[in-house]
N, C-alpha and C positions, 0 to 999 in steps of 0.2 A: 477437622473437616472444614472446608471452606465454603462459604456459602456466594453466591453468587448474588451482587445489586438487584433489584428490581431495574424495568423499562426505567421509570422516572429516574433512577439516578443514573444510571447509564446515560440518559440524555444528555440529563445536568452535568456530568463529564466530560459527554461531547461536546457540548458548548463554549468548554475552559480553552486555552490558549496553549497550545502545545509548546511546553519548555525546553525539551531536547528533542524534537519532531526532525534536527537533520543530521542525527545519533541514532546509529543501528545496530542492532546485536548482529553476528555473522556467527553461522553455524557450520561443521565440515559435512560430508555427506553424510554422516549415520548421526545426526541433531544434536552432537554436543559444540555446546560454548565454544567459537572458538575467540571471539573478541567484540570489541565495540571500535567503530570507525565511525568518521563522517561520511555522509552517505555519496558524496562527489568522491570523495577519497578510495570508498568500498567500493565505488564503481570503477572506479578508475582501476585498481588492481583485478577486479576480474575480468576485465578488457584484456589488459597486460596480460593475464593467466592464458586467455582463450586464444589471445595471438601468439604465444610462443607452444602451445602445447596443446588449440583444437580444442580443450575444456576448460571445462571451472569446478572447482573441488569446494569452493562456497559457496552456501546461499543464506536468505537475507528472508524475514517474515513480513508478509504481505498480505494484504487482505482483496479480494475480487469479490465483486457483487454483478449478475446478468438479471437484467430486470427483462420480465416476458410476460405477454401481454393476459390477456383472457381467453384470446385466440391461439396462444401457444407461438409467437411469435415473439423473436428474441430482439432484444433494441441493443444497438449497437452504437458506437460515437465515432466520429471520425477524430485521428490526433489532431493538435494544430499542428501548421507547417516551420512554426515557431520551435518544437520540443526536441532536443537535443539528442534523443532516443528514439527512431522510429517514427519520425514527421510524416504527418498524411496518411499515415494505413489506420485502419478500421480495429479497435479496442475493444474490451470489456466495458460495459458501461460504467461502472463505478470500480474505482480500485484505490490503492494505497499503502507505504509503508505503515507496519507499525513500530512506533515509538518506543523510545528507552521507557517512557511514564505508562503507555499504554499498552490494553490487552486488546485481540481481537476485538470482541464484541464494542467498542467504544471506541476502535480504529473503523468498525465499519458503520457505526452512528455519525462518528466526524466527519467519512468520507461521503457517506450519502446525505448529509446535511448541506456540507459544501459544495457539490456539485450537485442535486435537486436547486439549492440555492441561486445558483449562474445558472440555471435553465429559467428558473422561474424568475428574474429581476435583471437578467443580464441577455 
């Protein structure tokens, strides 16, 4: 049986410096293993996939967070027109790969860490 961290360390995880953070697992469509890429590289091939054949038979674990208000009002972000994926349209609030090191839950501490962070100092 496995037990799960409490909040406080979960935090205290989030905080650590992601060691393999641009290291992906890649799953086929029915969720098994199918390998570990870099994540330029894993992208790169399922571009490749999707323009000779319309799909893609990978995918990659990710974590999405929509922050909504009191009023039921959903906050959205705009990309920069910097980001190499989709510049300028309108996102999930928080999101992010997760890591070779990390599980969900401390993929979405990291990532609402760092981006609440660049709102609030940036």
């Amino acid at each position: 049986m496995q037990i799960k961290p409490n909040l406080t360390e979960l935090f205290m995880q989030a905080r650590n410096t992601k060691s393999d953070s641009e290291k992906l697992q890649y799953y086929n469509l029915n969720g098994k293993l199918a390998g570990v890429e870099e994540k330029k590289k894993l992208y790169q091939k399922m571009r490749e996939e999707y323009r000779k054949t319309g799909k893609v038979s990978i995918k990659h674990r990710h974590v999405r967070v929509l922050l909504i208000t009191t009023s039921r009002k959903v906050l959205l972000k705009q990309r920069s027109n910097w980001k190499s994926n989709n510049p300028g349209l309108w996102d999930k609030t928080i999101g992010g790969h997760v890591s070779l090191v990390d599980d969900n839950d401390v993929t979405v501490l990291k990532e609402c860490t760092e981006e609440i962070n660049k709102k609030l100092n940036g």
